[in-house]
C-alpha positions in Angstrom: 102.9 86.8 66.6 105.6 89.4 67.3 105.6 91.3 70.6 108.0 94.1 71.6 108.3 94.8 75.5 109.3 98.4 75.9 110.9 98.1 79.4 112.6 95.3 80.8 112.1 96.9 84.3 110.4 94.6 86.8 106.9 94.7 85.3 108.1 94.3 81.8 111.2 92.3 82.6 108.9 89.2 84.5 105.9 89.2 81.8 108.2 89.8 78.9 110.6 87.0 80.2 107.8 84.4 81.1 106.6 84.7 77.6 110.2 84.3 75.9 111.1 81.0 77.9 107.9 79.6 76.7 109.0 80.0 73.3 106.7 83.0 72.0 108.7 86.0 70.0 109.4 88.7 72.5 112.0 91.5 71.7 112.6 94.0 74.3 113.2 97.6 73.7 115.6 99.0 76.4 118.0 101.5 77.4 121.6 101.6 76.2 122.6 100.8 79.7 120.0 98.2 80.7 120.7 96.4 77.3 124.6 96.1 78.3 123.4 94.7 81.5 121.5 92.2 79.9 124.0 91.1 77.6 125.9 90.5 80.0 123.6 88.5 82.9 121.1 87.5 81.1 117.2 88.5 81.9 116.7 86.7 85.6 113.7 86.5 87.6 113.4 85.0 90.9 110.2 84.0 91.8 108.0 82.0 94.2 106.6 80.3 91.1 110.0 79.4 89.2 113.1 81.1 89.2 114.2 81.7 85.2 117.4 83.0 83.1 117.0 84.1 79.4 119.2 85.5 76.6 116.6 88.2 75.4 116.4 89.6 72.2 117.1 93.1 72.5 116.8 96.6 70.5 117.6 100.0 71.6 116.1 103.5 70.2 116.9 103.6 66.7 117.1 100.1 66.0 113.6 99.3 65.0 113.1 98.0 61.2 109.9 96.8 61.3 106.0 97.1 63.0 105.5 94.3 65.9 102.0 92.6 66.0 101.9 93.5 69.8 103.7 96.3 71.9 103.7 95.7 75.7 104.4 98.8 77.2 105.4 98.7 80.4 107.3 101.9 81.7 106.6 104.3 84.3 104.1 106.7 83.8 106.5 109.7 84.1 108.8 108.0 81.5 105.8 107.9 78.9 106.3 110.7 77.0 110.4 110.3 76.4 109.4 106.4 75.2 106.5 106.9 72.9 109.0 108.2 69.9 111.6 105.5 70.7 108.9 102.6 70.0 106.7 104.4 67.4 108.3 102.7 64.3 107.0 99.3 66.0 103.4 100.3 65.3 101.8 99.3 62.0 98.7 99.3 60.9 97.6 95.9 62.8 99.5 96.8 65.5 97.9 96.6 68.8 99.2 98.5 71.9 98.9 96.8 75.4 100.0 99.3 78.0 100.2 98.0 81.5 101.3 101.8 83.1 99.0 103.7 86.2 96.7 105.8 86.2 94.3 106.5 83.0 96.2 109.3 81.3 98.6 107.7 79.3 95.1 106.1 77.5 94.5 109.6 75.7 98.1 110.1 75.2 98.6 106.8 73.2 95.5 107.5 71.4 96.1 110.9 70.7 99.9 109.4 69.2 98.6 106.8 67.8 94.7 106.8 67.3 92.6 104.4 69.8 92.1 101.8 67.3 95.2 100.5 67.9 94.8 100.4 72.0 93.5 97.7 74.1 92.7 97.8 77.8 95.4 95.8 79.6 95.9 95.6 83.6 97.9 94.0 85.0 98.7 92.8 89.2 102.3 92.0 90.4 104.6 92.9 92.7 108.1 93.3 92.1 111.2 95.1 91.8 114.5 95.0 90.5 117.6 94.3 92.9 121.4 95.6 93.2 121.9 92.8 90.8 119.4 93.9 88.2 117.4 90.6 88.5 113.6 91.1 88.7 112.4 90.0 92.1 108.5 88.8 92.0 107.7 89.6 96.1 104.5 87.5 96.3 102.7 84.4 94.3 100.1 86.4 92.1 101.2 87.2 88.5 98.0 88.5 86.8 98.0 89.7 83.3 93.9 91.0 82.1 93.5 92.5 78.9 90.4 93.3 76.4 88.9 95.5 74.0 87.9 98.9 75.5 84.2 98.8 74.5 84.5 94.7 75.8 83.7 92.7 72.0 85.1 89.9 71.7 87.3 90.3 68.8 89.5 88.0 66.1 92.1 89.9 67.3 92.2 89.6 71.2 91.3 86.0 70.9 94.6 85.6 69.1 96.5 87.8 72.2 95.0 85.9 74.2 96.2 82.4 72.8 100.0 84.1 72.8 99.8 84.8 76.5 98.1 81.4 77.7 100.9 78.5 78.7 103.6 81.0 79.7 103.4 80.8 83.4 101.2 83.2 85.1 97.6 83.8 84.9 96.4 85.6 81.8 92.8 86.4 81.1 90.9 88.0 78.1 88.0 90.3 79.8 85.0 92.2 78.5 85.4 94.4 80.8 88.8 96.2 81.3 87.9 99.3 81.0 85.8 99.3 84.6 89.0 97.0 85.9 91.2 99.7 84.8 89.3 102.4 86.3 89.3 100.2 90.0 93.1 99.3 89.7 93.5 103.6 89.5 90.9 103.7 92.5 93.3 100.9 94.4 96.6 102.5 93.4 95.4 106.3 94.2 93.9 105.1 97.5 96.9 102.7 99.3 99.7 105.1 98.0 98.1 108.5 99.1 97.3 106.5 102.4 100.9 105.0 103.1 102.8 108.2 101.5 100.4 110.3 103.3 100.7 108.8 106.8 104.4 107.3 106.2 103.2 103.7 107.3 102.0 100.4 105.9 97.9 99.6 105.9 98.1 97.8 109.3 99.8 100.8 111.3 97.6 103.8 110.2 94.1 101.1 110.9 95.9 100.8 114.5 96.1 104.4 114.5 93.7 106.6 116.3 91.2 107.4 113.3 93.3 106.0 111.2 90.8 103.5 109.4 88.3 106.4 109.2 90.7 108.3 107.6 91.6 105.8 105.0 87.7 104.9 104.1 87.2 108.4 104.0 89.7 108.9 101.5 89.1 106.0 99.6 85.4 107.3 99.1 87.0 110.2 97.6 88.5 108.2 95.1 85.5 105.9 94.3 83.3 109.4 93.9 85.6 110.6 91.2 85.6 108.0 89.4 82.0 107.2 89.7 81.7 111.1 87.9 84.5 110.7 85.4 85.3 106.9 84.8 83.4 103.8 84.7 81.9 103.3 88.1 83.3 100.4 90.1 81.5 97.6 91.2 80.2 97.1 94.7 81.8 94.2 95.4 85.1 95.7 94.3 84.4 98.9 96.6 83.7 96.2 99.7 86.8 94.4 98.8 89.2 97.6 98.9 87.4 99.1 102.1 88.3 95.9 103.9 91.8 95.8 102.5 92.9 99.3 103.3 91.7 99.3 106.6 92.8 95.7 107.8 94.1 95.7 111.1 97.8 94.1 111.1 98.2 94.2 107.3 102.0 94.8 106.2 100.8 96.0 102.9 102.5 99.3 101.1 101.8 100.5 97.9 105.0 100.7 95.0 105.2 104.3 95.7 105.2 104.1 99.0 108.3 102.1 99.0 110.1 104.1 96.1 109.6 107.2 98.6 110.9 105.5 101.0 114.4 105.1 99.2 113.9 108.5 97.8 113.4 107.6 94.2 111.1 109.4 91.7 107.2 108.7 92.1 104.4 109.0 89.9 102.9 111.5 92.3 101.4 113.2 89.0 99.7 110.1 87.1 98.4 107.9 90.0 97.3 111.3 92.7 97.5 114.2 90.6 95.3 113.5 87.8 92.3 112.2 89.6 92.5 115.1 91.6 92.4 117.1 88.5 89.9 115.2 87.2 87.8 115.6 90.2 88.6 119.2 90.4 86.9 119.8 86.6 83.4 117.6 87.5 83.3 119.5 91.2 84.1 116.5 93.4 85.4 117.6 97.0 88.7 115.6 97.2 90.5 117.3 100.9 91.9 114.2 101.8 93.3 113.1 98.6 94.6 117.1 97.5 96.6 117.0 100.8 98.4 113.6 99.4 98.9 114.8 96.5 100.2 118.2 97.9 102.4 116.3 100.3 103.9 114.3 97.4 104.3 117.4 95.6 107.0 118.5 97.9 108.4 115.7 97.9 108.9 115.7 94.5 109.8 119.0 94.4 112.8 118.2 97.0 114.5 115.2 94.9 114.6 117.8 91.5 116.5 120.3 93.5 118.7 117.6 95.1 
């Protein structure tokens, strides 16, 4: 099998790399600029579980002959739109698109583009970033990779993804059912980053805050409500498991956004806050504490365009 990785950010970059020094076919579709630095370093990742340096195969917009059998797409959320044209030619007819981006709105983009037979659930959990150097630094040992037809059969199709991503080096899983994991990796991402952005601290300093860890149950029971209204509703133990981790006293954890704000870079305010806001908004789920994140990051947002 063929797989193009649009992106060869952090998320794309360490997935996309594992699976090309394990010998499977992985092109990566990149930026002009992030292909010259490429050329010229090499694709590194330094990691608590093995520190790696490939030559990748690269292509830029335009350069695309023929369809891939698999299209990782692993941008940000804001960058979706300006990337969809750039890797359309890579999707044929068998083509199958496994996007690893936040939130749930780029789902009925893709499959508005490119029709939701060719989309699998995909989810993925790492943390990383890239450094001044350009290397892709994983911050912490898990490395999971989930992914699965939306309605959950277990097809010809995924069983052969599935046997592509086994042996590469982090954990890889074929699930029946991705669609509810997607949903409470949105409920996890919406919660911690409107909580740290919100309150400017990590999960540990606003539960040592007074009513601080009210505050953050309280707004991730805004979150699970939506969802429960508009998604697929999350299982109980995964609401226990998120109530205990976002209101832990001495945790140091921060979400991605959090720490993008932080060095005032762009945020995906829109995709990971915004749209379940909407979303509850349309099915008449009271969302205060969540609105005032998502107005907070507004301005934010707002300030870095007219910077």
């Amino acid at each position: 099998m063929r797989m193009l990785v649009v992106g060869a950010g952090s998320t794309g970059g360490y997935f996309g790399g594992r699976l090309a020094a394990a010998g499977k076919d992985v092109t990566f579709l990149v930026r002009p600029a992030r292909a010259e630095q490429l050329r010229r370093t090499g694709l590194q990742i330094v990691s608590p579980a093995g520190d790696l340096s490939i030559k990748p195969q690269l292509l830029t917009a335009g350069e695309i002959s023929a369809p891939f059998d698999i299209v990782l797409l692993a941008v940000k959320a804001f960058s979706l739109a300006a990337t969809v044209e750039d890797f359309a030619p890579a999707v044929g007819p068998n083509t199958l698109i496994l996007p690893v981006l936040n939130g749930m709105k780029h789902m009925d983009v893709l499959s508005a583009r490119f029709g939701a037979e060719r989309l699998a659930g995909c989810v993925c959990k790492i943390a990383t970033v890239l450094d001044q150097e350009g290397r892709i630094a994983h911050l912490a040992p898990f490395h999971d990779l989930f992914y699965g037809e939306r309605d959950g059969a277990l097809t010809d199709r995924m069983a052969a993804i599935d046997a592509f991503m086994k042996g590469a080096g982090f954990d890889a899983r074929l699930s029946s059912s991705i669609e509810r994991e997607m949903w409470e990796k949105w409920i996890l991402l919406a919660s911690l980053g409107a909580i740290n952005c919100l309150m400017r601290g990590a999960v540990g300093d606003i539960a040592a805050a007074p009513g601080g860890a009210e505050f953050a149950a309280s707004l991730l029971d805004e979150a699970v409500a939506t969802v429960r209204a508009v998604g697929t509703a999350p299982s109980d133990a995964f609401v226990a498991a998120a109530r205990d981790q976002l209101t832990r006293q001495g945790s140091t954890q921060t979400s991605s956004m959090y720490r993008d704000l932080k060095q005032a870079k762009r945020i995906e305010a829109e995709q990971i806050v915004g749209d379940l806001v909407r979303r509850a908004r349309e099915a008449q789920i009271a969302t205060p504490l969540l609105s005032a994140a998502f107005a907070n990051l507004s301005i934010y947002q707002s300030g870095l365009a007219a910077e």
